[in-house]
N, C-alpha and C positions, 0 to 999 in steps of 0.2 A: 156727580158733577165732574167729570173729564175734563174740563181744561178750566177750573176756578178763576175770578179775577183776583189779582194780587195787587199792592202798591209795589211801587219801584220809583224812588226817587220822585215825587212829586205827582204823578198820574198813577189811576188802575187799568190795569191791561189783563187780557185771557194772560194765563202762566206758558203758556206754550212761545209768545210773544215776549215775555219778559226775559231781558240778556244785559248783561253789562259788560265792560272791556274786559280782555285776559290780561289787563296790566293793573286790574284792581287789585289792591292789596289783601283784600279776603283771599283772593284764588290764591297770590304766587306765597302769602307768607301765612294764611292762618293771622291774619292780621286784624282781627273784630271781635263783637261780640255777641251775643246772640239772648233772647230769651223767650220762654214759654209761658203766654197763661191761658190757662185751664173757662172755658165758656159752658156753664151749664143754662137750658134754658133761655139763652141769646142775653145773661148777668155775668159778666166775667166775675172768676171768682177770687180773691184775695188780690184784685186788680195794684191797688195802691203799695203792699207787697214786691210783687213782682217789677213795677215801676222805680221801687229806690234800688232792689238789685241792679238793677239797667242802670240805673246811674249812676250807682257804688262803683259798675265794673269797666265804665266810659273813663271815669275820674281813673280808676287805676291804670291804664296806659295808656292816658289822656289822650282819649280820641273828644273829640267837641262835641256836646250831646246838642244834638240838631234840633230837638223838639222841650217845650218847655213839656210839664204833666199835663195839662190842659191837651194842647195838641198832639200829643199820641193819644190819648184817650180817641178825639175825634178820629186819626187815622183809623187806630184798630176798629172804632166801633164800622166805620166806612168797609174794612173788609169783613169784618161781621157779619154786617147788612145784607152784602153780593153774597153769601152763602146761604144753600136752602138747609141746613141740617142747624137744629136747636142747642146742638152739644157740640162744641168745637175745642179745637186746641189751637191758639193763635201764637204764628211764631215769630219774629222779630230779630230780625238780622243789621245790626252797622257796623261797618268797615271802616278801616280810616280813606279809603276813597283810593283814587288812580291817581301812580304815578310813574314815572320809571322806577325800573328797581334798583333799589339800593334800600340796604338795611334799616339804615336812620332814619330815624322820620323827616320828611319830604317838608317843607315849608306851606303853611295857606295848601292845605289840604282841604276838599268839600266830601264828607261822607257817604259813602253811601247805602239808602236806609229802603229796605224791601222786608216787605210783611206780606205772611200767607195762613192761609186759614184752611185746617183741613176737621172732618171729623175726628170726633175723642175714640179711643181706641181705647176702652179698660179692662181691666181682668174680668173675665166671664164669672160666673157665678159659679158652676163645677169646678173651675179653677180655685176659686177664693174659699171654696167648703173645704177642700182640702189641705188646704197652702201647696206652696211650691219649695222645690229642690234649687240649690245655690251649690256652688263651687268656690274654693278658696285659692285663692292665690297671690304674690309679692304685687303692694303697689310699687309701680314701676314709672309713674309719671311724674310731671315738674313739680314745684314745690308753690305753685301758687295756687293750687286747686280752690281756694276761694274765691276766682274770678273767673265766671261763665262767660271762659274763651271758647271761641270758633275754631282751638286747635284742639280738637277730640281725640286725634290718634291715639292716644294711650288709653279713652273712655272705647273707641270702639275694638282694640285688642282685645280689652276685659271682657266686652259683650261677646265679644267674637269666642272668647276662648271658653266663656259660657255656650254659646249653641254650640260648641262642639263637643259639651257634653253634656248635650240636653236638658239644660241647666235654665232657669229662668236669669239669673246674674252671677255674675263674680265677685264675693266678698274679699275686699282688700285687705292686706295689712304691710304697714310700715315696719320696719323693726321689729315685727312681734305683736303690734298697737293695729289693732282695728281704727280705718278710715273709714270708708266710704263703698260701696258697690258701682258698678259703670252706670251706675245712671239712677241713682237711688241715694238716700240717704239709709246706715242702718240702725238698728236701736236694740238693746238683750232686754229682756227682764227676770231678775232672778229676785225670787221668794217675794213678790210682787214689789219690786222698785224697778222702775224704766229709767235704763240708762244710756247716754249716745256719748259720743266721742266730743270733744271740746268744741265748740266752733270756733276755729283758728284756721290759718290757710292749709292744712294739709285734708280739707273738705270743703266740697260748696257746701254752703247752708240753706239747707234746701230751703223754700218757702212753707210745706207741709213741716218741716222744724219747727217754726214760731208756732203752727197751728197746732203743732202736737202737744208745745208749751203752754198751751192757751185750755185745750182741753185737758193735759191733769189737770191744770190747776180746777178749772169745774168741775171736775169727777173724784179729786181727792186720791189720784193717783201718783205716790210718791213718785220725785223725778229729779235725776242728778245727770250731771255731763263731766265725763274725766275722761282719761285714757282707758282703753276694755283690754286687756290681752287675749289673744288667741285661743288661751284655753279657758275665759270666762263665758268668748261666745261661743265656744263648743259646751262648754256645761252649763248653759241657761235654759233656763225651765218654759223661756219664750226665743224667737228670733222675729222682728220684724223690718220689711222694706218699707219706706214711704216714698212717694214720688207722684208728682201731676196724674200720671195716667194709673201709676199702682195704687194711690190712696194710701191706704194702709194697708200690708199686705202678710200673711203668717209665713215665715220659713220652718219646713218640718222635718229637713234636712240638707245638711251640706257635706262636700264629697261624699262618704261612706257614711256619716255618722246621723244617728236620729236625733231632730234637735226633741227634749221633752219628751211627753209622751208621742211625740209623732204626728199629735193633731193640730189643728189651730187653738191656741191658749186665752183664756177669759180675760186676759188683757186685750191680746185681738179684737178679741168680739166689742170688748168695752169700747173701744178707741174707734173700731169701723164704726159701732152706731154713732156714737158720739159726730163722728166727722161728716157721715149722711146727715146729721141734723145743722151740722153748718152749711151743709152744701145749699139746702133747703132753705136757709134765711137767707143765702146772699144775694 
């Protein structure tokens, strides 16, 4: 599908057709915010999820959320609809709207709210047999990373400084403390306990987070959240990505070092089926 229809403020238009002023506050400030949910099937999945992020992250620098739950649901399902592929990733962009610039916020602002829908793009399968390779490097970005802002520069340095070294992501850390990957959440396991980083503002929490909470507890896979230091997840006997399009995903090495024995770990395995079986009910 070459030129998809999208919402934009109120109507669907071909995407080639869809434009808004240069004096929106998206463009000039990174001024919005944005989110992803994951369609398998034409059933969005952990919809309700993904929906109170959006709203958690409107409330935090109080842009006006334009749509009650009811009516986004109808939006998204509308760009849904216009798309012929079963398996979509639906995206969700609001701004706080046009104004002249200046830093402060503008008074009686009207938002503005474009959704687009493109196919799901996930880890192949010879990919996923094998895990992937990660790279380590300082987080370097703001200190609200709990709010899926529209300003990515510092998520896409990280990804960036990953393809330069052929790297599937870039594993962060703060002080020494494991955060977060550019576009992933991460997680260690050693001597079979899954462990992530606190969910506090120095990570988004991803929405595969609750999920992954949700299957140990039905697998019986011990699971704690603190701080990880750097050389916990160099010596973990697992490394995993989670994220919308990664699912679940094994690390089998970062920079030089072999995470484990090298392969994907039977927590992996546990957790990927496990989450193909939610995917299937939803």
């Amino acid at each position: 599908m070459n030129d998809p229809l999208v919402y934009l403020n109120g109507k669907l238009s071909p995407l080639s057709e869809a434009m808004i002023p240069v004096m929106d506050r998206g463009f000039i400030f990174g001024d919005g915010i944005y989110e992803v949910i994951p369609v398998y099937g034409r059933k969005m999945f952990r919809s309700d999820q993904h929906l109170a992020r959006l709203f958690r992250s409107l409330a935090a620098i109080s842009i006006p959320n334009p749509h009650n739950k009811e009516a986004w649901l109808a939006l998204i399902t509308q760009v849904m609809a216009a798309h012929p592929a079963d398996d979509q990733m639906v995206y969700l962009q609001i701004t706080r709207g046009v104004a002249q610039r200046s830093h402060a916020f503008p008074a009686k602002m009207v938002p503005t709210v474009f959704i687009m829908s493109n196919p799901i793009a996930l880890t192949s399968d010879a990919v996923r047999a094998k895990g992937v390779k990660c790279v380590s490097m300082e987080d370097q970005r703001w200190l609200h990373c709990d709010i899926k802002s529209i300003s990515l520069l510092g998520n896409v340095l990280a990804a960036q400084n990953a393809a330069e070294h052929d790297a599937v992501e870039s594993i962060q850390f703060r002080d020494g403390f494991l955060t977060e990957a550019s576009a992933s959440n991460v997680w260690i396991i050693k001597d079979g306990v899954l462990t992530g980083p606190p969910k506090d503002h120095l990570i988004l929490e991803g929405i595969r987070y609750g999920l992954i909470e949700e299957l140990c507890a039905a697998h019986q896979i011990p699971l704690q959240a603190r701080r990880i230091s750097k050389d916990e997840v160099f010596g973990a006997d697992e490394v995993l990505l989670s994220s919308a399009t990664k699912e679940v995903l094994a690390v089998v090495q970062i920079d030089q070092q072999t995470i484990g024995k090298g392969i994907p770990g039977p927590i992996y395995h546990q957790l990927y089926a496990a989450y193909q079986e939610a995917k299937a009910a939803c």
